[in-house]
Structures are given as structure tokens and as C-alpha cells.
N, CA, C and O atoms as a DFTB+ gen file, in Angstrom:
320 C
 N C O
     1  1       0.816      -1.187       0.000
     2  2       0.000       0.000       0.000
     3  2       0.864       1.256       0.000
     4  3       0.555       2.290      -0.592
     5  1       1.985       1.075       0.723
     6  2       2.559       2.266       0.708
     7  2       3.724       2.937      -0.341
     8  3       4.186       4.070      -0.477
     9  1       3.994       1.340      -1.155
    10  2       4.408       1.584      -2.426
    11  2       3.977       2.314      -2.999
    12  3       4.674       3.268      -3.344
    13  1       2.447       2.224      -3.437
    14  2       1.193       2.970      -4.346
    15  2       1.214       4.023      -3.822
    16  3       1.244       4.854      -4.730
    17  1       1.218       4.668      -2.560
    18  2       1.346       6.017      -2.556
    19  2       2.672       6.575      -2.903
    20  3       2.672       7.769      -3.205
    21  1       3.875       5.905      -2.920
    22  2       4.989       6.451      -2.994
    23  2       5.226       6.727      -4.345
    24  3       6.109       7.531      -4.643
    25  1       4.639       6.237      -5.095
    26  2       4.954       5.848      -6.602
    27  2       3.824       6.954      -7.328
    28  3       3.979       7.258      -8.511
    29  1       2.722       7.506      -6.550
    30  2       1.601       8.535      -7.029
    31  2       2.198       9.435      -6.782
    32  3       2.163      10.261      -7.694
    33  1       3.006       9.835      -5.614
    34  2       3.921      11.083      -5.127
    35  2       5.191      11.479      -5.972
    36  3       5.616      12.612      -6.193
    37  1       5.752      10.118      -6.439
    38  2       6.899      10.728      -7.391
    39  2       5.888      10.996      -8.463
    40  3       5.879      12.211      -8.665
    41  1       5.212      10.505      -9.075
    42  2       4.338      10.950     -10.494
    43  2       4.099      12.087      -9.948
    44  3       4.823      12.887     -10.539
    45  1       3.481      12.642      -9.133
    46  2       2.802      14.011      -8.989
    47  2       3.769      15.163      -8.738
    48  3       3.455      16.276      -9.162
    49  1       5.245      14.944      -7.900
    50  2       6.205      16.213      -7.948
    51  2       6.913      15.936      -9.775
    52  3       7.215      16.959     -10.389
    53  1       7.029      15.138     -10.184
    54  2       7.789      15.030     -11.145
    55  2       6.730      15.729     -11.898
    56  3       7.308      16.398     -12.754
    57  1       5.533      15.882     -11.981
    58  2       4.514      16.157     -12.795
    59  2       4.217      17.906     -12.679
    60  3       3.925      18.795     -13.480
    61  1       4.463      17.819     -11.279
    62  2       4.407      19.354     -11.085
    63  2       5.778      20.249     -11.145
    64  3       5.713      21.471     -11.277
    65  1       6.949      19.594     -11.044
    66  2       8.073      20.010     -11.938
    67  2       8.380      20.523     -12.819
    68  3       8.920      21.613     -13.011
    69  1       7.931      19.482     -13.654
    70  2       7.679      19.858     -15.458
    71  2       6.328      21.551     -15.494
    72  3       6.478      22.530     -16.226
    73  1       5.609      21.421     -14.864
    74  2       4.479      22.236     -15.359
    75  2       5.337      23.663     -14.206
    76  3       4.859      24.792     -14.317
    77  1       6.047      23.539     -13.614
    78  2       6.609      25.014     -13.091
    79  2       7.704      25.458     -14.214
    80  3       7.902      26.597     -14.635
    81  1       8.370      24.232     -14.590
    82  2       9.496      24.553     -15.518
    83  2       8.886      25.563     -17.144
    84  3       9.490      26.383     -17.835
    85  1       7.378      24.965     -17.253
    86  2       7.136      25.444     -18.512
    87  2       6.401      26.722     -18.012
    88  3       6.467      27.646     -18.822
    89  1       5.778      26.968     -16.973
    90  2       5.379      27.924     -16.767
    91  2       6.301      29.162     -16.328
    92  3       5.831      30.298     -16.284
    93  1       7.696      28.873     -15.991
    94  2       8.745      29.698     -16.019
    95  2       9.291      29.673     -17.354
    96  3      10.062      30.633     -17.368
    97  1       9.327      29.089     -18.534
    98  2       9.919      29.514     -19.526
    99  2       8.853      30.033     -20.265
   100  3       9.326      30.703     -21.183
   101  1       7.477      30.033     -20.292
   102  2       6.787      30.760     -21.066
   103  2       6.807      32.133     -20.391
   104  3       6.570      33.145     -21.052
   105  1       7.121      32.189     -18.917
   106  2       7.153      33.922     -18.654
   107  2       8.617      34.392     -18.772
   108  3       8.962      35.558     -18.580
   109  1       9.556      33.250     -19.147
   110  2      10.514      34.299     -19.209
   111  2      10.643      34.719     -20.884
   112  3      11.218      35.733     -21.279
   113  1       9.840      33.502     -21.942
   114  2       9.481      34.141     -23.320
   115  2       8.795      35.507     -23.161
   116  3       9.125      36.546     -23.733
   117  1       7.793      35.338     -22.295
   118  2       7.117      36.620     -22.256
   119  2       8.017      38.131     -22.021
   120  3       7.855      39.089     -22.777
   121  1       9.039      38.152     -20.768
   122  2       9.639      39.076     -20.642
   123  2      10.754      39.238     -21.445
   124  3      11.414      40.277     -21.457
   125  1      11.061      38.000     -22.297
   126  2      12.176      38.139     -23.181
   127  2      11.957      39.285     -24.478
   128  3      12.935      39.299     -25.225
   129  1      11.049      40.072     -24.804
   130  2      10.480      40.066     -26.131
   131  2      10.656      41.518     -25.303
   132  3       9.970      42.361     -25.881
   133  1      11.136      41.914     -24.495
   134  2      11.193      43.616     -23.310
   135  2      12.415      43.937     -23.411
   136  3      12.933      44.969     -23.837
   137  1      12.995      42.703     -22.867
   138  2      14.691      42.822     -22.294
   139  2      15.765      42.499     -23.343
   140  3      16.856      43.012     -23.591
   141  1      14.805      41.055     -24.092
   142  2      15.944      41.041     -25.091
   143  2      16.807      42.137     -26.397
   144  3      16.506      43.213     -26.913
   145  1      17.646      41.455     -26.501
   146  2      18.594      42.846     -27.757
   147  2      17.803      42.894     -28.904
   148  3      16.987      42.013     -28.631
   149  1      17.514      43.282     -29.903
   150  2      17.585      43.491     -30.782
   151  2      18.702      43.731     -32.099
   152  3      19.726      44.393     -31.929
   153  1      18.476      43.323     -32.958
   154  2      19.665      42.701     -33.832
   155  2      19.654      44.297     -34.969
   156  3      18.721      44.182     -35.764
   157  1      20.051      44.978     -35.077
   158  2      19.889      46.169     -36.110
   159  2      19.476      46.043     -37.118
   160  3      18.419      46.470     -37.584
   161  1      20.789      45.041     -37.870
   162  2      20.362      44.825     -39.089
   163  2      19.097      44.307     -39.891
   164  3      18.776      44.406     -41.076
   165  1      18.556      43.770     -38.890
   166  2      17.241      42.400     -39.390
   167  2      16.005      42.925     -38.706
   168  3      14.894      42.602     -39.125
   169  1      16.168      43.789     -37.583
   170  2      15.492      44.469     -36.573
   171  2      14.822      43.002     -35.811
   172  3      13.812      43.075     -35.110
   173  1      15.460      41.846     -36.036
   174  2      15.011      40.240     -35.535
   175  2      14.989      40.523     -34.101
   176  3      15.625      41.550     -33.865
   177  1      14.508      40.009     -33.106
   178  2      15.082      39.730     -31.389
   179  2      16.023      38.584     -31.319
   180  3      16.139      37.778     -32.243
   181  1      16.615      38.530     -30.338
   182  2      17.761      37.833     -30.544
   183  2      17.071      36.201     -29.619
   184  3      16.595      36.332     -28.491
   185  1      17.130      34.829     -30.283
   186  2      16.568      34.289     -29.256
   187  2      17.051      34.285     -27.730
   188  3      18.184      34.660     -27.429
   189  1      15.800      33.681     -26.459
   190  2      16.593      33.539     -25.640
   191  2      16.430      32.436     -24.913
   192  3      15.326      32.014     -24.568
   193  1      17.472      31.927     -24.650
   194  2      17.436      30.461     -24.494
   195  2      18.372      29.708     -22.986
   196  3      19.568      29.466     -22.820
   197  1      17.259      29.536     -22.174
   198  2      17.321      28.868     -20.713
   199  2      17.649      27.787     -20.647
   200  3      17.189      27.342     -21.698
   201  1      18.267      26.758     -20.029
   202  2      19.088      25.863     -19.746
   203  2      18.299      25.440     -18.827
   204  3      19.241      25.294     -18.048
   205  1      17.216      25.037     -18.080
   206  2      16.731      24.830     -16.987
   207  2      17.254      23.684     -16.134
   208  3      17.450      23.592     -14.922
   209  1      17.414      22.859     -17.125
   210  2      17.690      21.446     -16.606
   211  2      19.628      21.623     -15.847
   212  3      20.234      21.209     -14.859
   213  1      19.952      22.554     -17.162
   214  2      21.462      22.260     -16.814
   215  2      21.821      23.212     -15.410
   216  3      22.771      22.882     -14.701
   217  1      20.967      24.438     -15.069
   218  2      20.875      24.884     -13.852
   219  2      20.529      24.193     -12.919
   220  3      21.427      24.236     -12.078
   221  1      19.425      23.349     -12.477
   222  2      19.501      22.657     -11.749
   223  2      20.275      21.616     -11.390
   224  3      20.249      21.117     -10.265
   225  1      21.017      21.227     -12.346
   226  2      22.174      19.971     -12.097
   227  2      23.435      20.714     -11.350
   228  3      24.062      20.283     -10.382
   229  1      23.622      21.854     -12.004
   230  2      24.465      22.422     -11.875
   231  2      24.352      22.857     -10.245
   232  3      25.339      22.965      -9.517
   233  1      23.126      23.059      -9.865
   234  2      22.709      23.606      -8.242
   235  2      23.065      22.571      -7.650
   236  3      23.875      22.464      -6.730
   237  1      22.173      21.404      -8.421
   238  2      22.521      19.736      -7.275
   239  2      23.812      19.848      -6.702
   240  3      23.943      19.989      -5.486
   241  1      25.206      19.775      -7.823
   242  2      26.273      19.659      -7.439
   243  2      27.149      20.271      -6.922
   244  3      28.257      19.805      -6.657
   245  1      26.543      22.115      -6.570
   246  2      27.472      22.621      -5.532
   247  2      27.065      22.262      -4.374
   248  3      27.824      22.354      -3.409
   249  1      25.441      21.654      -4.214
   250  2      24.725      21.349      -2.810
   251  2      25.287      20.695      -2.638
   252  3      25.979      20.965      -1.656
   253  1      25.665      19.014      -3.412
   254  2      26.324      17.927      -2.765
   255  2      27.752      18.417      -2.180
   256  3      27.906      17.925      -1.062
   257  1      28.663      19.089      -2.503
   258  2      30.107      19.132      -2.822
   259  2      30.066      19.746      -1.268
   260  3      30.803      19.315      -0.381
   261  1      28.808      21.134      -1.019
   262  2      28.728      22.178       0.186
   263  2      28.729      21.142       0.985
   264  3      29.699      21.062       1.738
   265  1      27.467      19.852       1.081
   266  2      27.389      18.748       1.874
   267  2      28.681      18.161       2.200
   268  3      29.091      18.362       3.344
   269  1      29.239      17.626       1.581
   270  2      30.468      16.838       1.639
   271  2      31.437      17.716       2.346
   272  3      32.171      17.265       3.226
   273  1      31.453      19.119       1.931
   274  2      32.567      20.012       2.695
   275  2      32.453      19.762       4.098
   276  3      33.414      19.363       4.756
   277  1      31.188      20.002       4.645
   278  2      30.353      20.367       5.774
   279  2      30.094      18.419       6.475
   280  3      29.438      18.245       7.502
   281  1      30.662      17.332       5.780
   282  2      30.865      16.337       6.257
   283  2      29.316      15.864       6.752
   284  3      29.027      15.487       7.887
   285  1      28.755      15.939       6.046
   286  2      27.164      15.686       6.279
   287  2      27.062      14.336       5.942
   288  3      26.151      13.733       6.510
   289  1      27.675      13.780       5.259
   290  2      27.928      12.056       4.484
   291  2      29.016      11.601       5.671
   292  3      28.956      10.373       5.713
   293  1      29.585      11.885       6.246
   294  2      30.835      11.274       7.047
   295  2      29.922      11.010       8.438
   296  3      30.546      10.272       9.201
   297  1      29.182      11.239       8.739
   298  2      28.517      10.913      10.305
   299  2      29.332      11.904      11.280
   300  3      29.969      12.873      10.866
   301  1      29.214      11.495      12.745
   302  2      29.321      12.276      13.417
   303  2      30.293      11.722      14.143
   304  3      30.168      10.591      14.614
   305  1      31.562      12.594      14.341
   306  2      33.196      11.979      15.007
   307  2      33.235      12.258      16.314
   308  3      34.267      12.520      16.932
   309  1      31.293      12.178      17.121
   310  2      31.938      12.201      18.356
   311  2      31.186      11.177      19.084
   312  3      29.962      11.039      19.080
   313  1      32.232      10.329      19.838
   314  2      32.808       9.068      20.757
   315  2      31.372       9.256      22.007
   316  3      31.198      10.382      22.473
   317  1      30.561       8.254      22.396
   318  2      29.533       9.106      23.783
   319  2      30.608       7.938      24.951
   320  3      30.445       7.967      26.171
């Protein structure tokens, strides 16, 4: 039983993941079309293009590394 809930819970953050991720890149399309450059020659906008996934990996692994500094994986070196 408690599989089945565990397994509805990853479907549902993984699910609501995805739908924050797109709802942050459609507003940052939205504000892109304000902020972005403009190209002179073509008077084109320049695309702009978010990495979402590779930011978050990229976050994971200073968290782990901060962890590891901070000996959070090593347990605790004191003797009772």
C-alpha cells in the first residue's frame, strides 16, 4: 500500500516540476520580447534560451560538494 502512494507522489512532484518549468519559460518568453537585444540589421530579437535542466544539475552539485565540505555524508566523530 505504501508503495502505491509512494509511486503517485513521485508521479505528482515530477509532474508538477515539469508544469513550473514550462510555466517559467513561457514567462521568461514573455519578458524576453522587453529585455531582449535586438539585432539592427534584421530588426530580428535575438533568441533567448534557458538551460533549466542544466541549472539545476548544476545547483545539485554545488549542494552535494557544500554537503560533503560540511561532512554531512561522514557521520558524526563524536565518541559518547
Amino acid at each position: 500500500m505504501t508503495d502505491k502512494k509512494k509511486k503517485i507522489a513521485v508521479i505528482a512532484a515530477v509532474a508538477n516540476y515539469i508544469k513550473s518549468e514550462q510555466e517559467a519559460i513561457a514567462f521568461s518568453q514573455s519578458r524576453s520580447s522587453y529585455f531582449a537585444p535586438t539585432i539592427t540589421e534584421t530588426k530580428e530579437q535575438a533568441p533567448l534560451v534557458i538551460n533549466f535542466w542544466g541549472i539545476s544539475g548544476r545547483h545539485q552539485q554545488m549542494q552535494m560538494r557544500s554537503m560533503m565540505q560540511m561532512k554531512a555524508f561522514h557521520g558524526s566523530k563524536q565518541k559518547f
